[in-house]
PAZAPA-4460 file (N, C-alpha, C; in steps of 0.05 Angstrom, whole numbers, plus 32768, in hexadecimal, padded with zeros to 4 digits):
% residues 71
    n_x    n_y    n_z   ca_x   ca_y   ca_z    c_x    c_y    c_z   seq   type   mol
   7ED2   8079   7DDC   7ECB   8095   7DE1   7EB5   8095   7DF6     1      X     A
   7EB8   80A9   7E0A   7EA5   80AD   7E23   7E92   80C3   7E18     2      X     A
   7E74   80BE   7E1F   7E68   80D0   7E2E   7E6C   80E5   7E31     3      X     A
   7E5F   80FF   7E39   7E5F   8115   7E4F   7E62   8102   7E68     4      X     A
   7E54   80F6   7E6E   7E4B   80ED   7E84   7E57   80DF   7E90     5      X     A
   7E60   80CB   7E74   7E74   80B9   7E84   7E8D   80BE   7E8B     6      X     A
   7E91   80D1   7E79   7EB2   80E1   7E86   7EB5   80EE   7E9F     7      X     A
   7E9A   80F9   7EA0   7E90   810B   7EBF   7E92   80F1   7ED3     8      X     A
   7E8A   80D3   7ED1   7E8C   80C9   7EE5   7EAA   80BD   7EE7     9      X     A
   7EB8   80BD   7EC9   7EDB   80B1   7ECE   7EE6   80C5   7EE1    10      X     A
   7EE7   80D7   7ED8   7EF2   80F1   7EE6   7EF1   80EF   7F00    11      X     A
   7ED8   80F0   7F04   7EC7   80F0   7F26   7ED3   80D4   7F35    12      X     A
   7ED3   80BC   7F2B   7EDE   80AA   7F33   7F07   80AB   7F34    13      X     A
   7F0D   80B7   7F26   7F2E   80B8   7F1F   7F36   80CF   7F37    14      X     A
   7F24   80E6   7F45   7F25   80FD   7F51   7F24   80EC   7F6C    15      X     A
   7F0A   80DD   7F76   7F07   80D8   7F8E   7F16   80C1   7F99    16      X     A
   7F28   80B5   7F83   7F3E   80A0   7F8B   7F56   80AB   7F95    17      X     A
   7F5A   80C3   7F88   7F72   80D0   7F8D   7F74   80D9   7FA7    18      X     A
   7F59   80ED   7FB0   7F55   80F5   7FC8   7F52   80E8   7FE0    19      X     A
   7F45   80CB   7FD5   7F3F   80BD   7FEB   7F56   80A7   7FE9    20      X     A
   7F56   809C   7FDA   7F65   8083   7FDC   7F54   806C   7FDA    21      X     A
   7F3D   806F   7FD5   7F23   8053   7FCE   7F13   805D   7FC2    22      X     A
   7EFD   804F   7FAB   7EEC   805A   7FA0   7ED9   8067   7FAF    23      X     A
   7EC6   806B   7F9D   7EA7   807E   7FB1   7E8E   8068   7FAE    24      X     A
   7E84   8069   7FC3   7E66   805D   7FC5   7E4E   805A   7FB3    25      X     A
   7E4C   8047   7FA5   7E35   804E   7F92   7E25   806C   7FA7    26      X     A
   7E24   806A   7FBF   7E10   808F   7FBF   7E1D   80A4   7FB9    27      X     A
   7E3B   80A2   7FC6   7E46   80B7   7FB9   7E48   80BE   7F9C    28      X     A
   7E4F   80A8   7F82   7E41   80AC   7F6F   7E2F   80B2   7F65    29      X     A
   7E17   80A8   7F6B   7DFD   80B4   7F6A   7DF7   80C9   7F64    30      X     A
   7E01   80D7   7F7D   7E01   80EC   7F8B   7E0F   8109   7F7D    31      X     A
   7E26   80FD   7F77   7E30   8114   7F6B   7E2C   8111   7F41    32      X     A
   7E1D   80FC   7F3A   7E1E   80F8   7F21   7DFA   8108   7F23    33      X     A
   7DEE   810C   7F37   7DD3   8113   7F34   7DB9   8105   7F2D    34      X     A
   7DC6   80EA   7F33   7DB4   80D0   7F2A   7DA0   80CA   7F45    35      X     A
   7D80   80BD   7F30   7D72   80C3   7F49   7D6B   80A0   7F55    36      X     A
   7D87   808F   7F47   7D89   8071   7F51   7D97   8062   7F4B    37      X     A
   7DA8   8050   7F62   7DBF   803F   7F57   7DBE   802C   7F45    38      X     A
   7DA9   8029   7F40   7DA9   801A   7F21   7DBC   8031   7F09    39      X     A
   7DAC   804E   7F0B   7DC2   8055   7EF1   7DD5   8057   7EF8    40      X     A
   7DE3   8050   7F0E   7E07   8050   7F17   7E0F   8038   7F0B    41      X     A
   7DFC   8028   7F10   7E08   800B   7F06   7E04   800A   7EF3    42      X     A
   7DFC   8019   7EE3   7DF9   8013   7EC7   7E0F   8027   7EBB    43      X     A
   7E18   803E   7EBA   7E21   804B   7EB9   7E44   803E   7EBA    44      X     A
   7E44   8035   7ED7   7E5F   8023   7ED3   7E5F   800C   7ED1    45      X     A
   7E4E   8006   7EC1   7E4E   7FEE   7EAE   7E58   7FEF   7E93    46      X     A
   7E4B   800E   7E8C   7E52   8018   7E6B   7E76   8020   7E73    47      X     A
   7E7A   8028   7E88   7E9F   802F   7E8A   7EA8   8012   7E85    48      X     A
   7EA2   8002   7E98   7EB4   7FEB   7E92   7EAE   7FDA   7E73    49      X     A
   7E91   7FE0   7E67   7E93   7FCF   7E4E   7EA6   7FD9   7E39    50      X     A
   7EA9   7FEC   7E40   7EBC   800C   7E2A   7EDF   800D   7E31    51      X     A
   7EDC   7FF4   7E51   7F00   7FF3   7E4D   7F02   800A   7E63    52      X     A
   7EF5   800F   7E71   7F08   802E   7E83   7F03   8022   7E95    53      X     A
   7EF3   8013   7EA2   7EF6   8003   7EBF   7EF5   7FEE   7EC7    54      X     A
   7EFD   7FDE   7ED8   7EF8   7FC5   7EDA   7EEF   7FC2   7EFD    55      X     A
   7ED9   7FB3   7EFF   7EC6   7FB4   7F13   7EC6   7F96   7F19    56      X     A
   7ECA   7F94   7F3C   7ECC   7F71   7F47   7EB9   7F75   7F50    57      X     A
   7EA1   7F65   7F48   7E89   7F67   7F5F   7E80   7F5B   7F78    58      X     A
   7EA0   7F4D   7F7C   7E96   7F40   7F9C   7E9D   7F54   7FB0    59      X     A
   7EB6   7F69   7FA2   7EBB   7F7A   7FBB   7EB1   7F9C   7FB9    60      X     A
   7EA2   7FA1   7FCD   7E94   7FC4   7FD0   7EB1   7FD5   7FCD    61      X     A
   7EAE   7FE7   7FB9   7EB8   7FFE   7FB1   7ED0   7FFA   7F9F    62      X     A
   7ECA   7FDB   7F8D   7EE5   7FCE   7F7C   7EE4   7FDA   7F65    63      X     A
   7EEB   7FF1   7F5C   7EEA   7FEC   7F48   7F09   8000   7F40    64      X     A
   7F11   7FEF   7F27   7F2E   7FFD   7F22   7F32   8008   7F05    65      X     A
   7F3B   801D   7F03   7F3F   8031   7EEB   7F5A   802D   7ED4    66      X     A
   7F4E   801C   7EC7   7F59   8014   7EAB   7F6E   8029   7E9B    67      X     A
   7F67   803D   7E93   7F6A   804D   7E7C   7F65   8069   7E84    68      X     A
   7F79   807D   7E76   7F73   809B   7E81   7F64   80AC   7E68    69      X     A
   7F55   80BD   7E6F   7F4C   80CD   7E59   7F5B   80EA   7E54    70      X     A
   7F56   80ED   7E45   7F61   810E   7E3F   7F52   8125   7E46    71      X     A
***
C-alpha cells in the first residue's frame, strides 16, 4: 500500500512516461513533488522500489522502470 505521496509520485512518474516516452529528472521530480532536495527524491524512490512498484538501475540517468499498476 502507497502513501498520499507516494502514489502522487507513481502517478506523476506513470503520466510523464506516457507523454514523454522517458522518465523525469530527479528536478523535474522535485519540482513537481514540492520537495526542497534530491535527497527526498531519492528517498522517496527508494520507498517505491522497496514496496515492489519500481525498479531503479543506478548506472543509467532517468532508469527507472514501473513494476505494478495502482488503482
Amino acid at each position: 500500500m502507497l502513501t498520499p505521496k507516494q502514489l502522487k509520485l507513481f502517478k506523476f512518474l506513470k503520466h510523464y512516461k506516457t507523454q514523454n516516452e522517458i522518465m523525469p529528472k530527479f528536478d523535474e521530480i522535485k519540482s513537481f513533488m514540492n520537495m526542497k532536495s534530491k535527497s527526498g527524491v531519492y528517498q522517496m524512490l527508494g520507498y517505491l522500489e522497496w514496496k515492489g512498484y519500481i525498479k531503479r538501475h543506478p548506472a543509467h540517468a532517468r532508469a527507472i522502470q514501473l513494476l505494478k499498476e495502482v488503482a
